[in-house]
PDB file with SEQRES, HELIX, SHEET and CRYST1 records, atoms N, CA, C and O in Angstrom:
SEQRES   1 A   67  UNK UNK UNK UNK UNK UNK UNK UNK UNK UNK UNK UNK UNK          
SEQRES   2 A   67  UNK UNK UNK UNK UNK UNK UNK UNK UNK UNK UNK UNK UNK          
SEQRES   3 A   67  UNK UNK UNK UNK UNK UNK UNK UNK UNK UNK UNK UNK UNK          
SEQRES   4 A   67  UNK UNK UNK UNK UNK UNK UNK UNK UNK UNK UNK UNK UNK          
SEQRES   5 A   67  UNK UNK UNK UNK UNK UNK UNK UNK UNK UNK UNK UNK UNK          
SEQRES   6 A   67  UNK UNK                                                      
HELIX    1 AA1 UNK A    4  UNK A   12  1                                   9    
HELIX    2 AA2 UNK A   21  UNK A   28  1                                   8    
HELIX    3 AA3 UNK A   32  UNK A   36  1                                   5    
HELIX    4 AA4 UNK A   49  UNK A   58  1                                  10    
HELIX    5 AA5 UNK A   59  UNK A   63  3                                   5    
CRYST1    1.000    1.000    1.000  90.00  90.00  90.00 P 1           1          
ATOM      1  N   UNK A   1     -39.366 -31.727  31.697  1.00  0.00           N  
ATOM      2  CA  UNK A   1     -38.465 -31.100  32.654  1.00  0.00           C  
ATOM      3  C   UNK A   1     -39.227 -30.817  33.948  1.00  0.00           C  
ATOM      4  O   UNK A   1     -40.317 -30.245  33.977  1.00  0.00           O  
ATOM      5  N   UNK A   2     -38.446 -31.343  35.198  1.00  0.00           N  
ATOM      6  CA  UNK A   2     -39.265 -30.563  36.250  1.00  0.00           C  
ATOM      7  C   UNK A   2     -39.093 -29.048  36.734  1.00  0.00           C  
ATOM      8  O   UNK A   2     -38.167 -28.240  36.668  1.00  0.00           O  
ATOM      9  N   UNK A   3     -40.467 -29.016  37.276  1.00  0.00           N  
ATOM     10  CA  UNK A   3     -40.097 -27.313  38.000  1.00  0.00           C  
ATOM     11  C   UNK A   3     -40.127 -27.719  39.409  1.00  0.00           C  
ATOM     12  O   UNK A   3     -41.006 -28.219  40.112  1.00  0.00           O  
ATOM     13  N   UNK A   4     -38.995 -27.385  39.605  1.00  0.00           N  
ATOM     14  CA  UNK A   4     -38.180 -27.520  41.104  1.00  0.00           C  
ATOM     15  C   UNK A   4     -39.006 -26.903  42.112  1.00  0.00           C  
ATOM     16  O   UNK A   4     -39.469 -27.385  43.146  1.00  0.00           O  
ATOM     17  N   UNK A   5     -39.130 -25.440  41.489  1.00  0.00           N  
ATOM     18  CA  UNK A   5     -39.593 -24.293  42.267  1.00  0.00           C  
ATOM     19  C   UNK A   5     -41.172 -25.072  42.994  1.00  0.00           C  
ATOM     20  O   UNK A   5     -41.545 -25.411  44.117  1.00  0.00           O  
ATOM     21  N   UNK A   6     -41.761 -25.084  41.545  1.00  0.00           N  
ATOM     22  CA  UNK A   6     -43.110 -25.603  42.460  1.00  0.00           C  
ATOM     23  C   UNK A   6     -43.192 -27.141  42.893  1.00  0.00           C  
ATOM     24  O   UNK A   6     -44.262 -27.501  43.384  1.00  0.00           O  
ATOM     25  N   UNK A   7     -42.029 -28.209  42.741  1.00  0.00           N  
ATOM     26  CA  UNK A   7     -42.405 -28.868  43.768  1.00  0.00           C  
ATOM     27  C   UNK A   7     -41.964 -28.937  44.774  1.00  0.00           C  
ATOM     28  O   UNK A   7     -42.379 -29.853  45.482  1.00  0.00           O  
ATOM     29  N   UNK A   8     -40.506 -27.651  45.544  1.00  0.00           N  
ATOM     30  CA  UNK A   8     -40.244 -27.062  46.529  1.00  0.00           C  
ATOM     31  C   UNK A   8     -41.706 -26.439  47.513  1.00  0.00           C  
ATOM     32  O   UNK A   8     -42.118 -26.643  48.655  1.00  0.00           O  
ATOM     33  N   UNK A   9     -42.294 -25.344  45.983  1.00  0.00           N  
ATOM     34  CA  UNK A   9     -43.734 -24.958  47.007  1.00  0.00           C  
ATOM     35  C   UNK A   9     -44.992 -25.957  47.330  1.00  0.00           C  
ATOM     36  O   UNK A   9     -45.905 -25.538  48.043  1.00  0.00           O  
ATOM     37  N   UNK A  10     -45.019 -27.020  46.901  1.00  0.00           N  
ATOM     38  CA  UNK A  10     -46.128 -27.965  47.293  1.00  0.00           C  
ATOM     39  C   UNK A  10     -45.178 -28.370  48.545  1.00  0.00           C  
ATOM     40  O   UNK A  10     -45.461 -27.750  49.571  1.00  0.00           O  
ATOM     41  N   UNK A  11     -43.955 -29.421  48.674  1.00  0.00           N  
ATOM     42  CA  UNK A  11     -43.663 -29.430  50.218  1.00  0.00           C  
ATOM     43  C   UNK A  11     -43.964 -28.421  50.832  1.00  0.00           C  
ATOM     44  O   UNK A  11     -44.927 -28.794  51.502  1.00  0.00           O  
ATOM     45  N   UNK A  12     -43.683 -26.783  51.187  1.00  0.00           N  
ATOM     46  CA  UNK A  12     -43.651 -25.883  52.024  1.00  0.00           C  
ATOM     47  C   UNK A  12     -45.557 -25.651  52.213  1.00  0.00           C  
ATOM     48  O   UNK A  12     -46.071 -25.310  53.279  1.00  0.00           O  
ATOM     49  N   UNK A  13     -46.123 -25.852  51.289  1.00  0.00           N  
ATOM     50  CA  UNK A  13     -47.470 -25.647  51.395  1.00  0.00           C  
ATOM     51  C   UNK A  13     -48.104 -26.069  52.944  1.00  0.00           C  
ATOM     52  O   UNK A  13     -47.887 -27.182  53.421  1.00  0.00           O  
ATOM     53  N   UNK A  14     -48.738 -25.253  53.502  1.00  0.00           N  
ATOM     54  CA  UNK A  14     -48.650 -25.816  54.795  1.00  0.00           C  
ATOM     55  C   UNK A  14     -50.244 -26.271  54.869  1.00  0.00           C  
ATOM     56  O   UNK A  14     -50.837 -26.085  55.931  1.00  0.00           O  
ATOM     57  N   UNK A  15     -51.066 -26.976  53.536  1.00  0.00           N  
ATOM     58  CA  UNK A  15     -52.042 -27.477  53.485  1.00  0.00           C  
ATOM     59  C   UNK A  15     -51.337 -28.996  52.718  1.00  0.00           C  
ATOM     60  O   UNK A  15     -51.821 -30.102  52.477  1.00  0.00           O  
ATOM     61  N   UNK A  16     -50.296 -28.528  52.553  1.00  0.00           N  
ATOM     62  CA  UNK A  16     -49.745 -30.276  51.569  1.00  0.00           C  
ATOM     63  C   UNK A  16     -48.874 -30.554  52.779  1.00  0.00           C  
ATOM     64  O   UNK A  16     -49.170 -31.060  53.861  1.00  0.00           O  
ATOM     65  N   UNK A  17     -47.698 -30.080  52.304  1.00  0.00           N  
ATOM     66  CA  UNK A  17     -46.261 -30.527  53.364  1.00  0.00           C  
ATOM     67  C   UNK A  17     -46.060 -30.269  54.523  1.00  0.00           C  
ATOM     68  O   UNK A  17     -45.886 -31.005  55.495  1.00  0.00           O  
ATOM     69  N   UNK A  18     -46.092 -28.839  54.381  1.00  0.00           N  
ATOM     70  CA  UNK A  18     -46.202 -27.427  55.272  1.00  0.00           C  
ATOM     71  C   UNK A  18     -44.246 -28.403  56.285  1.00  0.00           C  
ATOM     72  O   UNK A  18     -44.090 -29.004  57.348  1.00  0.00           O  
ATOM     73  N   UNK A  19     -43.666 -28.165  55.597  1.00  0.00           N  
ATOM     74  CA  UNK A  19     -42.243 -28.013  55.488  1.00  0.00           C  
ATOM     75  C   UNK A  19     -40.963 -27.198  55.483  1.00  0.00           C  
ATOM     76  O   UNK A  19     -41.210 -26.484  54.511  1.00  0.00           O  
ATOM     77  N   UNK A  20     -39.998 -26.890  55.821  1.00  0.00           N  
ATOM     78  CA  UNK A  20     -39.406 -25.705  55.928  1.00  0.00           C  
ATOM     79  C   UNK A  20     -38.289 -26.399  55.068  1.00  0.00           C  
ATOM     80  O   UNK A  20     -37.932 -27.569  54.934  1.00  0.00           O  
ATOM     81  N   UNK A  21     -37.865 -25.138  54.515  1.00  0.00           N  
ATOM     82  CA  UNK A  21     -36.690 -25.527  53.730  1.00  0.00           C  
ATOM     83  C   UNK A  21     -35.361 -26.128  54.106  1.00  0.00           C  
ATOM     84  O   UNK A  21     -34.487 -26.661  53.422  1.00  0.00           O  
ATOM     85  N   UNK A  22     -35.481 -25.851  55.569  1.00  0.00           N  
ATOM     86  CA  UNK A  22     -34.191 -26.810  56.492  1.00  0.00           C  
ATOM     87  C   UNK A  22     -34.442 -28.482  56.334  1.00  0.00           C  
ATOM     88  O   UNK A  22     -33.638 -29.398  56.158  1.00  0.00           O  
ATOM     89  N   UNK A  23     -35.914 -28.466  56.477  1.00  0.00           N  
ATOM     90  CA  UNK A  23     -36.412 -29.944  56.750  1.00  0.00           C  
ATOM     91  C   UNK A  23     -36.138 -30.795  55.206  1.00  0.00           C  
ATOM     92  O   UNK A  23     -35.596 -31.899  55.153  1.00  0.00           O  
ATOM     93  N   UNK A  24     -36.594 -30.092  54.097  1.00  0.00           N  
ATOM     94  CA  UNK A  24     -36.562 -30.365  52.985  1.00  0.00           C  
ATOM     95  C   UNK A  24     -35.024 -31.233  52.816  1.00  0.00           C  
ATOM     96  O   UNK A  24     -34.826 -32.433  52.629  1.00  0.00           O  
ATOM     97  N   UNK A  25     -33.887 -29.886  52.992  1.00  0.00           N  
ATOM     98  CA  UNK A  25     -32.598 -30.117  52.877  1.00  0.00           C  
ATOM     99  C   UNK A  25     -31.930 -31.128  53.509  1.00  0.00           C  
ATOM    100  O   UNK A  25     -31.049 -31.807  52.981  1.00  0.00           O  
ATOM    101  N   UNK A  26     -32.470 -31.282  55.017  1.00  0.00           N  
ATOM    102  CA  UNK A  26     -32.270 -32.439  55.703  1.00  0.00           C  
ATOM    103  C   UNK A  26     -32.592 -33.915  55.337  1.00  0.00           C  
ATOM    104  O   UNK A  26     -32.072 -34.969  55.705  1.00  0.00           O  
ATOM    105  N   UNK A  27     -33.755 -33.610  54.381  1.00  0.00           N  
ATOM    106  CA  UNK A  27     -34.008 -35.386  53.979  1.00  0.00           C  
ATOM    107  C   UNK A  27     -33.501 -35.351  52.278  1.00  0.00           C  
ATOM    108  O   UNK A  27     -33.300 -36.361  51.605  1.00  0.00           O  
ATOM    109  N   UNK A  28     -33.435 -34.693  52.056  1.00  0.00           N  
ATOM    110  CA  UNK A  28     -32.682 -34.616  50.353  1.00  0.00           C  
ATOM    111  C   UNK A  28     -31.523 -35.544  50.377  1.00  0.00           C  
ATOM    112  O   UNK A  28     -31.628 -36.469  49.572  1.00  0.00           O  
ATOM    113  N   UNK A  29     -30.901 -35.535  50.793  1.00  0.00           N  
ATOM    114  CA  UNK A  29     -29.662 -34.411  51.620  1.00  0.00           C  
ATOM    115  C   UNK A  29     -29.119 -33.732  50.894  1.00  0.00           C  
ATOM    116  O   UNK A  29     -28.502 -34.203  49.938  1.00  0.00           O  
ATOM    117  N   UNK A  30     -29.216 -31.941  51.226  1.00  0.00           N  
ATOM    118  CA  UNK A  30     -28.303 -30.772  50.589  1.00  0.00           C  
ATOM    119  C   UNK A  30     -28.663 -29.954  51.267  1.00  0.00           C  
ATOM    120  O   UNK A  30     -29.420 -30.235  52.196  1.00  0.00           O  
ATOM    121  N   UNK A  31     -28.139 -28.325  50.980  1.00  0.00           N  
ATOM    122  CA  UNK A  31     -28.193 -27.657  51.713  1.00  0.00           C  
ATOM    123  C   UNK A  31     -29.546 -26.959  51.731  1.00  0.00           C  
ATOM    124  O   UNK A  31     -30.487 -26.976  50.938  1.00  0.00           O  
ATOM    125  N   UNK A  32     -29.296 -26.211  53.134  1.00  0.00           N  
ATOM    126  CA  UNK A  32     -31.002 -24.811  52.526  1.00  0.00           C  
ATOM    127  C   UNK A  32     -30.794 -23.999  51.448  1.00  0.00           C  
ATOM    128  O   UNK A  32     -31.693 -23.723  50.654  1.00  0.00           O  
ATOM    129  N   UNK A  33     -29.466 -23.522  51.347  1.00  0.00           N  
ATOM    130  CA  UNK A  33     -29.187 -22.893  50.376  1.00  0.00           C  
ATOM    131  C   UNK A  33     -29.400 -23.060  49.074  1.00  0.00           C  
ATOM    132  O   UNK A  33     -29.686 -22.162  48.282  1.00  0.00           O  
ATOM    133  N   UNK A  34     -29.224 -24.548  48.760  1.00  0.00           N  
ATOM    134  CA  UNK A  34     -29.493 -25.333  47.264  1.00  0.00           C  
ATOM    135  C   UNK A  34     -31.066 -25.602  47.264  1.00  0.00           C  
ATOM    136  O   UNK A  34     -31.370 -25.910  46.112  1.00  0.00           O  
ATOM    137  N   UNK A  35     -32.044 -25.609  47.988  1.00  0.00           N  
ATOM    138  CA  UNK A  35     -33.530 -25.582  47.986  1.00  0.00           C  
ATOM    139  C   UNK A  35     -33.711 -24.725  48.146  1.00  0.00           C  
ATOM    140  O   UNK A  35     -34.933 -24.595  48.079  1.00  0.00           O  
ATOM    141  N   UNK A  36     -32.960 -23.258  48.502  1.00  0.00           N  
ATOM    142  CA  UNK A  36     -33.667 -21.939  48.157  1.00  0.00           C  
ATOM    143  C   UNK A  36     -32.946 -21.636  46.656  1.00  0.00           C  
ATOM    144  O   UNK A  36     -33.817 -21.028  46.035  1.00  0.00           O  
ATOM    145  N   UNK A  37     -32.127 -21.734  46.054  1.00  0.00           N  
ATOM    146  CA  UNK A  37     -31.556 -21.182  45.058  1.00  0.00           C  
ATOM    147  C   UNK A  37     -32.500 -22.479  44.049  1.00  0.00           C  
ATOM    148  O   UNK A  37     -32.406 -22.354  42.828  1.00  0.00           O  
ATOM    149  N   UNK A  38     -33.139 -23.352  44.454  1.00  0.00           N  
ATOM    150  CA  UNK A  38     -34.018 -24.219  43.013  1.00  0.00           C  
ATOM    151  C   UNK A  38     -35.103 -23.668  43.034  1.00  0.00           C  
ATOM    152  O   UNK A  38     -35.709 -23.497  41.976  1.00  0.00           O  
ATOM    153  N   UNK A  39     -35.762 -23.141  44.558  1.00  0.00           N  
ATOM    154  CA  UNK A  39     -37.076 -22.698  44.706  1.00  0.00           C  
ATOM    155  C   UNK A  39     -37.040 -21.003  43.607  1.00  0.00           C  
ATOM    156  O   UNK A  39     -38.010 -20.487  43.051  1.00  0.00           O  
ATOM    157  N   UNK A  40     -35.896 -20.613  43.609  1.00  0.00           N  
ATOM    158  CA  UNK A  40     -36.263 -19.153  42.685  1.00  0.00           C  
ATOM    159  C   UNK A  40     -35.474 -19.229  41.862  1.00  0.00           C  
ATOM    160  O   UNK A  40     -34.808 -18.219  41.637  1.00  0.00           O  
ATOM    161  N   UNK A  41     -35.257 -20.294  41.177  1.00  0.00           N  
ATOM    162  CA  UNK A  41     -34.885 -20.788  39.792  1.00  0.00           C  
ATOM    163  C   UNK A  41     -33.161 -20.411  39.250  1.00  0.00           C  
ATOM    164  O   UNK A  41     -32.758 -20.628  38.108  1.00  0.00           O  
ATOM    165  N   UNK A  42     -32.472 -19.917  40.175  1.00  0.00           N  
ATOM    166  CA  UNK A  42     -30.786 -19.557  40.587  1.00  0.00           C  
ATOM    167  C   UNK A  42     -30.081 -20.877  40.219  1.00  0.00           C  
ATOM    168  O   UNK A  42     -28.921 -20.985  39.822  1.00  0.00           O  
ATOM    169  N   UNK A  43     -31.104 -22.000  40.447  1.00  0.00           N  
ATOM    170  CA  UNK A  43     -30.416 -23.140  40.033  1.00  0.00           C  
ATOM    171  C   UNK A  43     -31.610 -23.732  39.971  1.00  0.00           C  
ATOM    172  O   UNK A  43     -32.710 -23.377  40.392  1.00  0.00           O  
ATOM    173  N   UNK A  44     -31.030 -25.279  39.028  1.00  0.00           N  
ATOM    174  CA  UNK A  44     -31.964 -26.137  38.307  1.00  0.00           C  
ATOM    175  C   UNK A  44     -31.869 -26.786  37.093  1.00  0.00           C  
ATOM    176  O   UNK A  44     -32.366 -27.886  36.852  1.00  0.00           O  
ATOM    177  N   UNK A  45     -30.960 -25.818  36.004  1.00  0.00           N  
ATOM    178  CA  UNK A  45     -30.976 -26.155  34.681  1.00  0.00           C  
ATOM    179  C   UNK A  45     -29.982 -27.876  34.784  1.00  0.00           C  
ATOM    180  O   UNK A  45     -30.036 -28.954  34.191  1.00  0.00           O  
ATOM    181  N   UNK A  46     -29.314 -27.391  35.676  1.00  0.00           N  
ATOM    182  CA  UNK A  46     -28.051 -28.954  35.997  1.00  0.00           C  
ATOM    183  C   UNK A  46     -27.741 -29.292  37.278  1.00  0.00           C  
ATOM    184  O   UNK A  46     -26.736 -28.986  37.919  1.00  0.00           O  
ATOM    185  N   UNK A  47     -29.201 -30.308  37.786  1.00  0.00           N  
ATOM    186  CA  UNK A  47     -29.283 -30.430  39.422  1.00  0.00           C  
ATOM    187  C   UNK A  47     -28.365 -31.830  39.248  1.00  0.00           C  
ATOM    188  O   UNK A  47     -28.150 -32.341  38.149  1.00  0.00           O  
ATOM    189  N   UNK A  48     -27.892 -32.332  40.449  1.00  0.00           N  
ATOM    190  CA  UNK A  48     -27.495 -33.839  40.039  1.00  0.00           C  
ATOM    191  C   UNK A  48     -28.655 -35.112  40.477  1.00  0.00           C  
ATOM    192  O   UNK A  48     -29.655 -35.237  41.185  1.00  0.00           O  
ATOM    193  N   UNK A  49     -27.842 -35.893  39.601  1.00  0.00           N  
ATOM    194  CA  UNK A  49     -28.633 -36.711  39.836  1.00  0.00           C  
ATOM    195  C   UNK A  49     -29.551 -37.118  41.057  1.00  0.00           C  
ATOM    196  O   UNK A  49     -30.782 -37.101  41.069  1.00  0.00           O  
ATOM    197  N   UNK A  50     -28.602 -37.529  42.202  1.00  0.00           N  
ATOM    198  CA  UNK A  50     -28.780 -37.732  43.594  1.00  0.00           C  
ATOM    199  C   UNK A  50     -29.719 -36.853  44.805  1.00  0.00           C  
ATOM    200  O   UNK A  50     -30.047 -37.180  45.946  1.00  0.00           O  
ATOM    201  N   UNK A  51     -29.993 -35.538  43.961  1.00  0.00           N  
ATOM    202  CA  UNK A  51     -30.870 -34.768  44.546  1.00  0.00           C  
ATOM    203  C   UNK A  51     -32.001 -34.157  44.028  1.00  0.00           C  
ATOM    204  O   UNK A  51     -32.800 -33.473  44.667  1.00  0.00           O  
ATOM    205  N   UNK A  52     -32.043 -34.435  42.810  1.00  0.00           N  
ATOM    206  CA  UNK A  52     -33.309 -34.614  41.887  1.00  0.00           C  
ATOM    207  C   UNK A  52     -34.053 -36.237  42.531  1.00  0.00           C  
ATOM    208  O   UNK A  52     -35.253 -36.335  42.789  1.00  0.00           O  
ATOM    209  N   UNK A  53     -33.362 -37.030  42.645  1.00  0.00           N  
ATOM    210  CA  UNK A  53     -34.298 -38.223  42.732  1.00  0.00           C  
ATOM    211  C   UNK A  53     -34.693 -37.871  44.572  1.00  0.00           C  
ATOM    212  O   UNK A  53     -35.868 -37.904  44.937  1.00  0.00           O  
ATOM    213  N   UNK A  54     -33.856 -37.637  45.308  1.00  0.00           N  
ATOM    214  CA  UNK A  54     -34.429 -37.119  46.584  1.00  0.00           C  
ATOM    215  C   UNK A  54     -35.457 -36.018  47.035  1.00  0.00           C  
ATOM    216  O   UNK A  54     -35.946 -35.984  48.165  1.00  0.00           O  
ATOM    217  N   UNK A  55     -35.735 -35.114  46.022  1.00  0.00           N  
ATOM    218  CA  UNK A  55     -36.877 -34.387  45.869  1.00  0.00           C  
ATOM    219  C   UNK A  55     -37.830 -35.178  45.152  1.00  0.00           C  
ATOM    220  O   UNK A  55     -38.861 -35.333  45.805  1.00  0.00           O  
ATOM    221  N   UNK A  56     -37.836 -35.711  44.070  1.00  0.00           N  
ATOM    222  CA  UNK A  56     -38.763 -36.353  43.832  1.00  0.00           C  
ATOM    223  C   UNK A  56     -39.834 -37.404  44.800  1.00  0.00           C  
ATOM    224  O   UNK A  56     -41.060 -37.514  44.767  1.00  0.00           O  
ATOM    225  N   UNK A  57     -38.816 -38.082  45.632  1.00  0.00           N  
ATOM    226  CA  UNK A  57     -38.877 -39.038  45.930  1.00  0.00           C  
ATOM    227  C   UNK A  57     -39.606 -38.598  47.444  1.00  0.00           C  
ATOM    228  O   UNK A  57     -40.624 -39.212  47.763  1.00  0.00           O  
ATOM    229  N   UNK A  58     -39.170 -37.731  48.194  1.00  0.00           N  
ATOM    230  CA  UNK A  58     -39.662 -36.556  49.049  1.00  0.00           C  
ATOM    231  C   UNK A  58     -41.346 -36.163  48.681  1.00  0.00           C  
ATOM    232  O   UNK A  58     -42.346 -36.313  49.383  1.00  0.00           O  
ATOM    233  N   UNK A  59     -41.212 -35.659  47.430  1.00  0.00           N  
ATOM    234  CA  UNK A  59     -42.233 -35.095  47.038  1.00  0.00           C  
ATOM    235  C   UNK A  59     -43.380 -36.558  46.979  1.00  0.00           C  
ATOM    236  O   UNK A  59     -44.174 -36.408  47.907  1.00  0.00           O  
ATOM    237  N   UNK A  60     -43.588 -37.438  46.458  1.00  0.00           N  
ATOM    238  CA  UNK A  60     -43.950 -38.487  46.134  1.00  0.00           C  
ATOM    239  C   UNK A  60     -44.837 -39.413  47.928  1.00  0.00           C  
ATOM    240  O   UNK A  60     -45.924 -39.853  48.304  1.00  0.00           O  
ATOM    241  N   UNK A  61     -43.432 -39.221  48.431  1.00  0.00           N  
ATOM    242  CA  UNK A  61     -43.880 -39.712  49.933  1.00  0.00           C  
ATOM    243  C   UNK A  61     -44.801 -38.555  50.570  1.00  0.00           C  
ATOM    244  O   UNK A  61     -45.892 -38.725  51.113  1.00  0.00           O  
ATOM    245  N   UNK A  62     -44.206 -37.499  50.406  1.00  0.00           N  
ATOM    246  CA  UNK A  62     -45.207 -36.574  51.156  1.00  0.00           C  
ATOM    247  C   UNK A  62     -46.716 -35.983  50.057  1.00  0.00           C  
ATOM    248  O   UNK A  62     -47.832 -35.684  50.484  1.00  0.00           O  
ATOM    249  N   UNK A  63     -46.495 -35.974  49.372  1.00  0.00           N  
ATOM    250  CA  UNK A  63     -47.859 -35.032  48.553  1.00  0.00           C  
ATOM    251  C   UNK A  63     -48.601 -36.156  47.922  1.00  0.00           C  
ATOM    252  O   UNK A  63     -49.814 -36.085  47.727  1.00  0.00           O  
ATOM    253  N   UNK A  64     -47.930 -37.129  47.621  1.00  0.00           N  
ATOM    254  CA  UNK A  64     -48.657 -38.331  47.169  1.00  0.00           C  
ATOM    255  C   UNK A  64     -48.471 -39.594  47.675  1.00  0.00           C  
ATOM    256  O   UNK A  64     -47.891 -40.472  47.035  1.00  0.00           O  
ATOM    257  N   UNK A  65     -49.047 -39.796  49.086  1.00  0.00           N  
ATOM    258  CA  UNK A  65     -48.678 -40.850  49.708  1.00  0.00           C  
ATOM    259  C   UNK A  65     -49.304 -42.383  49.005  1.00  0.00           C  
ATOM    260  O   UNK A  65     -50.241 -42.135  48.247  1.00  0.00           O  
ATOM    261  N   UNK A  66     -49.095 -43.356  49.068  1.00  0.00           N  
ATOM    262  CA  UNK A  66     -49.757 -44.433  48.919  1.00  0.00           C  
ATOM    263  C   UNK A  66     -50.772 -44.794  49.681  1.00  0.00           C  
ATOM    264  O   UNK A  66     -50.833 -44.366  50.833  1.00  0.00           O  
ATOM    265  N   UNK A  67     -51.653 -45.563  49.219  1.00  0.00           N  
ATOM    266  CA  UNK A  67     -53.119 -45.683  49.561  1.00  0.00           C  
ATOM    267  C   UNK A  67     -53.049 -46.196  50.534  1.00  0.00           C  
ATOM    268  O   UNK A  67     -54.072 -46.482  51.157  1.00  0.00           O  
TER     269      UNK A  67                                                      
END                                                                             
């Protein structure tokens, strides 16, 4: 299972991503509201599909770029 929360806080990390939760929401696409309510666990148990793979996929480009 992922934890949302902390790979919300590795983007915002402002030594990794250093990202704001608007920016996040903007490339997901969803709201700030839905990346603050995953970041403190309000939601998560049933994200959809389409924005689980956009955080991932977010997360992946930014914290683990390719060589």
């Amino acid at each position: 299972m992922t934890n949302w929360s902390q790979l919300i806080s590795d983007l915002q990390d402002k030594k990794k991503g250093n990202m704001t939760q608007m920016e996040i929401a903007k490339r997901v696409p969803c709201s700030q509201n839905y990346i603050s309510d995953l970041k403190t666990g309000k939601k998560g148990k049933r994200i959809s599909h389409d924005i689980a793979e956009g955080l991932k996929k977010l997360h992946e480009q930014i914290i683990h770029p390719a060589a």
